[in-house]
C-alpha positions as CSV (number, residue, x, y, z in Angstrom):
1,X,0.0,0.0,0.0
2,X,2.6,2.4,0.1
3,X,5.5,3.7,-2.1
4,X,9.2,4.1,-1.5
5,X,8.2,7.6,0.4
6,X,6.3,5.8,2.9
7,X,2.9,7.5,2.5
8,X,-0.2,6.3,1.8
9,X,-0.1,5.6,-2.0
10,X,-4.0,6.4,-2.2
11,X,-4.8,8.8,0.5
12,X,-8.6,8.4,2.2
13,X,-9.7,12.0,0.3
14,X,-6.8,13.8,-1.6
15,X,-8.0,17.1,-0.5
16,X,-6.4,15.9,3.1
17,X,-3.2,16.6,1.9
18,X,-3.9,20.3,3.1
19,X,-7.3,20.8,5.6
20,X,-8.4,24.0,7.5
21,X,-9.2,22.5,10.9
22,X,-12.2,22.8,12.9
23,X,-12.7,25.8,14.9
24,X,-15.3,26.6,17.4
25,X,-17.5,29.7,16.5
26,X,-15.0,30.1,13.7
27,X,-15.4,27.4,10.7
28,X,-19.0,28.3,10.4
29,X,-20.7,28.0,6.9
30,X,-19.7,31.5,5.9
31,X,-16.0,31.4,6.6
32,X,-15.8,28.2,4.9
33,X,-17.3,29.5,2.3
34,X,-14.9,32.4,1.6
35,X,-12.0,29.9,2.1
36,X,-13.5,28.0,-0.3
37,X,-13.2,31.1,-3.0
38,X,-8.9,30.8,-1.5
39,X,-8.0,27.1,-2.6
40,X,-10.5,24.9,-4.5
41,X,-8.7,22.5,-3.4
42,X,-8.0,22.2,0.6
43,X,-10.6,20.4,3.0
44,X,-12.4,22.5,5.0
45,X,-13.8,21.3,8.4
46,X,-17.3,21.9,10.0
47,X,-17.1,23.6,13.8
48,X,-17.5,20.4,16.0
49,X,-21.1,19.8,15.8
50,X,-22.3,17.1,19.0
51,X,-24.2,14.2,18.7
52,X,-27.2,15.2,21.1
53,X,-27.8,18.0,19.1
54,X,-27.7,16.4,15.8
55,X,-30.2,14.0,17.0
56,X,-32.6,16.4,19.2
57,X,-31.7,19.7,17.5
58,X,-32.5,22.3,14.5
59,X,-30.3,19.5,12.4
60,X,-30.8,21.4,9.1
61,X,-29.6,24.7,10.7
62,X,-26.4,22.5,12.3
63,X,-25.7,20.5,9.2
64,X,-26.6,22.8,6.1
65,X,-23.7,23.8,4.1
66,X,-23.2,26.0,0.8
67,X,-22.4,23.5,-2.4
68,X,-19.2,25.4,-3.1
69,X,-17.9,24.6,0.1
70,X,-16.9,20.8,-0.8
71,X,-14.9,18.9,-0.3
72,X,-16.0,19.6,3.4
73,X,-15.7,17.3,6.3
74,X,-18.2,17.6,9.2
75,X,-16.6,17.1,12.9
76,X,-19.1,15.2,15.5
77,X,-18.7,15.5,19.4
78,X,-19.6,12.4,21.2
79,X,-18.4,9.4,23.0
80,X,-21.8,6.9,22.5
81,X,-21.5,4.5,19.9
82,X,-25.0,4.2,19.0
83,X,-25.3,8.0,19.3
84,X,-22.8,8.6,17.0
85,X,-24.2,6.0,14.5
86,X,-27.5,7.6,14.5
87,X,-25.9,11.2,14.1
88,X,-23.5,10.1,11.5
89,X,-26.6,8.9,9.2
90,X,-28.7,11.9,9.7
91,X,-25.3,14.1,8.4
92,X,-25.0,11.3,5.5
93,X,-27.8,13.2,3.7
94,X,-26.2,16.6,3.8
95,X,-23.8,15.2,1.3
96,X,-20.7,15.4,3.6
97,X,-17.0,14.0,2.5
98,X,-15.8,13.4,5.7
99,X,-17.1,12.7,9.2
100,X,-14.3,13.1,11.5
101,X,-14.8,11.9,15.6
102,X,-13.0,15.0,17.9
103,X,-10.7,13.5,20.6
104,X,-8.6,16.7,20.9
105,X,-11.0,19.7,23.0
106,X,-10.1,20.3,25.9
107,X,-13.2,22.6,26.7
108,X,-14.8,22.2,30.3
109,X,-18.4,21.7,28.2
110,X,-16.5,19.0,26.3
111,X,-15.0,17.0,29.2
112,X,-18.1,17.2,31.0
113,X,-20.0,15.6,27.8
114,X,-17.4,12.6,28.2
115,X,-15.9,13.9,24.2
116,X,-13.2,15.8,23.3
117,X,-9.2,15.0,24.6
118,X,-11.0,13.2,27.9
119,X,-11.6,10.3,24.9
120,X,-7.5,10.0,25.0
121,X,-8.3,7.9,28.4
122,X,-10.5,5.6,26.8
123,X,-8.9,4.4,23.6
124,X,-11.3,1.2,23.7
125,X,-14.6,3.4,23.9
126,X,-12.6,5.4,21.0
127,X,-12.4,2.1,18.7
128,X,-16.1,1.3,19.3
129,X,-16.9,4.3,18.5
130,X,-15.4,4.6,14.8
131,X,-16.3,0.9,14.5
132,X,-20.3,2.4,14.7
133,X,-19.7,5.4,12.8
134,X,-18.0,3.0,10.2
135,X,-20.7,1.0,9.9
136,X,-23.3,3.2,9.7
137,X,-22.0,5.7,6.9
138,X,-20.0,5.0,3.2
139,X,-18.0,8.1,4.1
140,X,-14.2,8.0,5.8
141,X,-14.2,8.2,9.3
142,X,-11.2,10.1,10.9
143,X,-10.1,11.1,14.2
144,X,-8.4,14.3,15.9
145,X,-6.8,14.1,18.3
146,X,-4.0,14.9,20.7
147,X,-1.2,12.8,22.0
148,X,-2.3,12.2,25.3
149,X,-3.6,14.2,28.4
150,X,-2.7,15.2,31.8
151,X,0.1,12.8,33.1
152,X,-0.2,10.7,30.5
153,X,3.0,9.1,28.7
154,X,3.0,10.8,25.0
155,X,3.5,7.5,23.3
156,X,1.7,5.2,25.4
157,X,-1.7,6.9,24.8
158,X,-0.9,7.9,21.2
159,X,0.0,4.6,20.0
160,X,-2.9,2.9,22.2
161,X,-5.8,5.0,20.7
162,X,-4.3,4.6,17.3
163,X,-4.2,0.9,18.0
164,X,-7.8,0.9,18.7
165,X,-9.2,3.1,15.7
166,X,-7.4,1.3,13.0
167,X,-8.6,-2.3,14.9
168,X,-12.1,-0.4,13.9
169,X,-11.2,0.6,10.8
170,X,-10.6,4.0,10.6
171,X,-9.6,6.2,7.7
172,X,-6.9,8.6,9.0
173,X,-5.8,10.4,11.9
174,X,-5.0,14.0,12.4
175,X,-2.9,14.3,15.7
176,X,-2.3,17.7,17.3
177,X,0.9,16.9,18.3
178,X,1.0,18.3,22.1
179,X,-1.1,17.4,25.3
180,X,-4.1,18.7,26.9
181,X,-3.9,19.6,30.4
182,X,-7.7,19.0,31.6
183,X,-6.6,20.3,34.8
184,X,-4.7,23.8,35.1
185,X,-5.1,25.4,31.9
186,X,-7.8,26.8,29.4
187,X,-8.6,26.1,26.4
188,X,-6.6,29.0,24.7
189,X,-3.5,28.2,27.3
190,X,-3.9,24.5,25.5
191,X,-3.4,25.5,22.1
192,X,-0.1,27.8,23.1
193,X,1.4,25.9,26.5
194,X,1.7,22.1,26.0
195,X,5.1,21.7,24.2
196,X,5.0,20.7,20.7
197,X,6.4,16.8,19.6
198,X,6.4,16.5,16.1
199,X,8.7,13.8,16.0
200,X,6.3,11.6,17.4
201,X,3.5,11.5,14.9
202,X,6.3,11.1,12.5
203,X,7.5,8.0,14.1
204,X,3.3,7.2,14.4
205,X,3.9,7.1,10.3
206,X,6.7,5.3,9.9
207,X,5.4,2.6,12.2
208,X,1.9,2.7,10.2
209,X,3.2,3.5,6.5
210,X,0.0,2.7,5.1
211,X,-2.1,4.6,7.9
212,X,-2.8,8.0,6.7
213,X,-1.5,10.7,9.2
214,X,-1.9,14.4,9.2
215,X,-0.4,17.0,11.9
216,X,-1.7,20.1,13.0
217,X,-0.9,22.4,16.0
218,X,1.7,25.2,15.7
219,X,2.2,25.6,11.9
220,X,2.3,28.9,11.4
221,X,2.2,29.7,7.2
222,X,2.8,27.4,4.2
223,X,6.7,27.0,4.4
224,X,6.0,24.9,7.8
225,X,3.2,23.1,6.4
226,X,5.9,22.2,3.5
227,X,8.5,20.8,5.6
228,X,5.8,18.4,7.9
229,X,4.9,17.0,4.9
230,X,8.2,15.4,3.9
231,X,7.5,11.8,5.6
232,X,3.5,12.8,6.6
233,X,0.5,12.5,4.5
234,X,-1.2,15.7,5.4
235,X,-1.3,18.7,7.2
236,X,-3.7,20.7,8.9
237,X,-3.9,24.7,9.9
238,X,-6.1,26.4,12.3
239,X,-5.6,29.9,13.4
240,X,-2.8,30.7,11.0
241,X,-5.4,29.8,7.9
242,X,-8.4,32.1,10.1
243,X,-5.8,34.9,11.0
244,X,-4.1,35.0,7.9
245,X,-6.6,33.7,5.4
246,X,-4.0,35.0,1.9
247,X,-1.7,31.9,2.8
248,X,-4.7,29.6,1.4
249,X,-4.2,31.8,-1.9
250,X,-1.6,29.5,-2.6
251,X,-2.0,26.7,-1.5
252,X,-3.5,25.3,-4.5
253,X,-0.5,25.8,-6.4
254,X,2.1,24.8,-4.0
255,X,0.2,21.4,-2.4
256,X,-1.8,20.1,-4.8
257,X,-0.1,21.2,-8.7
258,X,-2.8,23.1,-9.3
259,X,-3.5,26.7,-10.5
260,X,-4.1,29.7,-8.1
261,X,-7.6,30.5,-8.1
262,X,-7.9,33.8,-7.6
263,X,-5.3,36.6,-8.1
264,X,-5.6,38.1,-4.2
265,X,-7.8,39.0,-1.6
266,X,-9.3,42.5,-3.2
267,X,-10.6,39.5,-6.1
268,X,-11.7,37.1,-3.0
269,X,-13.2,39.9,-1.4
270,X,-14.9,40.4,-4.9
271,X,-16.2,36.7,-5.4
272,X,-17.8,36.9,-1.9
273,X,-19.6,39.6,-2.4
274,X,-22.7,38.1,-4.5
275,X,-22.9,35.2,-1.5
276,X,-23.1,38.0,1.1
277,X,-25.5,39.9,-0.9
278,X,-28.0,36.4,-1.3
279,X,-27.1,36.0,2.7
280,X,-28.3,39.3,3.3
281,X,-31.6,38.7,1.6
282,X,-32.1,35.8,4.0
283,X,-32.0,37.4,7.3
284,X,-28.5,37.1,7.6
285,X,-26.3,40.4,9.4
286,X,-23.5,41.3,7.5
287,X,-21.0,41.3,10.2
288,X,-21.5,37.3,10.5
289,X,-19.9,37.0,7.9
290,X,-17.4,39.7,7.5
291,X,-15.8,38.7,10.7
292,X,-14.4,36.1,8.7
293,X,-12.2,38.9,6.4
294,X,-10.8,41.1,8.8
295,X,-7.5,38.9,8.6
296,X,-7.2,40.0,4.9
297,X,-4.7,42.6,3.8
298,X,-2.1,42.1,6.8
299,X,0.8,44.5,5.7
300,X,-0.8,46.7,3.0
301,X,-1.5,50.2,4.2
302,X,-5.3,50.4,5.1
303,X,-5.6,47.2,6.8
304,X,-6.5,48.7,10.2
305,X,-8.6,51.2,8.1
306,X,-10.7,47.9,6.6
307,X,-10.6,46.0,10.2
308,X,-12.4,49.4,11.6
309,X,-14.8,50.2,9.0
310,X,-16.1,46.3,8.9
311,X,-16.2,46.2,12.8
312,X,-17.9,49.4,13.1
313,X,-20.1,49.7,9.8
314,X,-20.6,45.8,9.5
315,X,-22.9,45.3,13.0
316,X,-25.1,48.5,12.6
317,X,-29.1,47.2,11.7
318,X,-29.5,46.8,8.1
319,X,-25.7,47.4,7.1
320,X,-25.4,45.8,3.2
321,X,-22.7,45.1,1.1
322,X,-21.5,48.5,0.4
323,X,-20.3,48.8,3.7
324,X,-17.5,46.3,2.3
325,X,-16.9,47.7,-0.6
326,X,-16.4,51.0,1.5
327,X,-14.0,49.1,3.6
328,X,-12.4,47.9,0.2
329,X,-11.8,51.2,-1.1
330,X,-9.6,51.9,2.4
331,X,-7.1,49.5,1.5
332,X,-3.6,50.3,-1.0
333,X,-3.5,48.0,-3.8
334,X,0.6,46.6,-3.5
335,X,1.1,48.7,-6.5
336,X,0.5,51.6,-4.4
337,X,-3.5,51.9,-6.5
338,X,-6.4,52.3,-4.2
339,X,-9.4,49.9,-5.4
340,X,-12.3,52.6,-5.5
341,X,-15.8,51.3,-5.0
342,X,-17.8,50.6,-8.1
C-alpha cells in the first residue's frame, strides 16, 4: 500500500493533503465558504457539531452547508457508539466528504460531555466508536486528536488510541501533536502551552506507513506546512489559515499542482460579495460574515482602516454590502492603487 516515500499511495480523500481545521465559532458556513473562494482544493472542516444536538436539535440549521464549500468534512462530538451512529446517518444526507470523531477539545463543556481530549483515556470506547460510525455511513471516518492528556506518557496513549481506531477501521488520523492539560489550563492556554512533539507523529507514520496521518498544532504559514509534509500525508492549519486567510491563496499551487484561483484577496473579497448579498436577503447580518475577512490585507496600508470600517459599519441594523466595498476602497493595492468602489 505504500510507495518508496512511505505514505499512503492512495490517501482516504486527496484534498487531506492540506485541511483547515475545525474551529469553534469560527469554521462556520460562511468562513468556509470564503475559504472556499482561496483554494479549490484544501478540505475545510465543519465547527464540532455534537451528537445530542444532531439527534434532538434544529439539524438542518447545524448540518446545512453551501455546495461550493466541498470537499468539506463535518466534525461530531460524542463518545456513545450508538449516538454517533444515528448522528452520523442523519449528516450522510447533507452530502458530507468526511465525518471526522473529535478526541482533541479540551473545553470544560466537552470534558463534562465525556468527548473531546477526555476520549485520550478511553482508547477502547474510541475504537467502538469509529467501529459504529463506520458501519453506519459510506463516508471516511477520521479522528483528531492529541497525544495524550494530563500525566499521561505521549507515546503510550498515542499509539494505544491509534491501536484501537485502526482495529475499527478507521480512515486517517489527524494528531495535534502536544497534550491537553484537563486540569490547570484553558482552552486558549492548551493551544499555546503544551510543548509541541512532532517527532512523534512522524515516528506514528513510519510505524503505520500505510495509515494515513496528518499533523496540526503550531504551523504557522505554508513554508512549515511544507516541511511536515516530507515523511506525513497531510497537514492541517487552524488559526494561522483564520488569522491570515492569503496563505490559502496558494495553497492550491504549492500542495496540490494546481492553479491559483484567484489573483488576491481585493478579487476574493470580490467573489464573496454576491454570497453576502444572497445571505443578506435571507436574514442574515453582515458582520456574520465579514468577521471572517478582517484577517485580509495584513501589511498593505489600510488594513487597520478595513478591520475598523467592517467592525464598526458591518454590525449596525440593516448594514449591506457597500459597507465592504467602502471598507475595500480603504485599503492600497501593492502597486501603491487604491481599489475605488464601483
Amino acid at each position: 500500500m505504500t510507495g518508496h516515500t512511505g505514505r499512503a499511495t492512495t490517501p482516504y480523500l486527496a484534498a487531506a493533503r492540506f485541511s483547515v481545521a475545525p474551529m469553534m465559532d469560527w469554521t462556520d458556513t460562511h468562513c468556509r465558504t470564503f475559504h472556499r473562494i482561496l483554494s479549490r482544493r484544501a478540505l475545510l472542516y465543519t465547527e464540532m457539531v455534537t451528537t445530542g444536538a444532531i439527534i434532538h436539535g434544529p439539524r438542518a440549521r447545524l448540518l446545512a452547508h453551501d455546495a461550493s464549500e466541498h470537499p468539506v468534512a463535518l466534525q461530531l462530538g460524542g463518545s456513545d457508539p450508538a449516538e454517533l451512529a444515528e448522528a452520523v446517518r442523519i449528516a450522510e444526507a447533507f452530502g458530507y466528504d468526511e465525518v471526522n470523531l473529535n478526541c482533541g477539545c479540551p473545553s470544560d463543556r466537552v470534558q463534562n460531555g465525556r468527548f473531546g481530549a477526555c476520549l485520550m483515556r478511553e482508547p477502547d470506547l474510541v475504537g467502538r466508536c469509529v467501529a459504529a460510525m463506520k458501519g453506519a455511513t459510506a463516508m471516511p471516518v477520521t479522528v483528531k486528536c492529541r497525544i495524550g492528556v494530563d500525566d499521561q506518557d505521549p507515546v503510550v496513549a498515542l499509539n494505544a488510541l491509534v491501536d484501537a481506531v485502526v482495529a475499527a477501521g478507521v480512515d486517517g488520523v489527524i494528531v495535534h501533536a502536544r497534550k491537553a492539560w484537563l486540569q490547570g489550563l484553558s482552552p486558549k492556554e492548551n493551544r499555546d502551552v503544551p510543548p509541541l512533539d512532532y517527532g512523534l507523529v512522524h515516528d506514528l507514520k513510519r510505524e503505520r506507513p500505510e495509515l494515513f496521518v496528518a499533523i496540526n498544532g503550531g504551523l504557522a504559514d505554508n513554508d512549515a506546512a511544507a516541511e511536515q509534509l516530507v515523511g506525513l500525508d497531510g497537514v492541517m492549519l487552524g488559526r494561522a489559515a483564520y488569522g491570515t486567510p492569503e496563505l490559502l491563496l496558494d495553497v492550491d499551487r504549492r500542495f496540490f499542482g494546481g492553479a491559483r484561483p484567484v489573483a488576491d484577496a481585493f478579487e476574493a473579497v470580490e467573489l464573496f460579495v454576491p454570497y453576502m448579498a444572497r445571505k443578506l436577503g435571507e436574514g442574515v447580518r453582515l458582520h456574520d460574515m465579514t468577521r471572517h475577512l478582517l484577517g485580509l490585507f495584513t501589511g498593505l496600508n489600510g488594513a487597520r482602516a478595513w478591520r475598523r470600517h467592517l467592525a464598526t459599519e458591518a454590525v449596525k441594523p440593516g448594514a449591506g454590502v457597500a459597507v465592504v466595498r467602502d471598507a475595500l476602497a480603504k485599503v492600497a493595492r501593492p502597486d501603491g492603487a487604491v481599489e475605488r468602489a464601483a
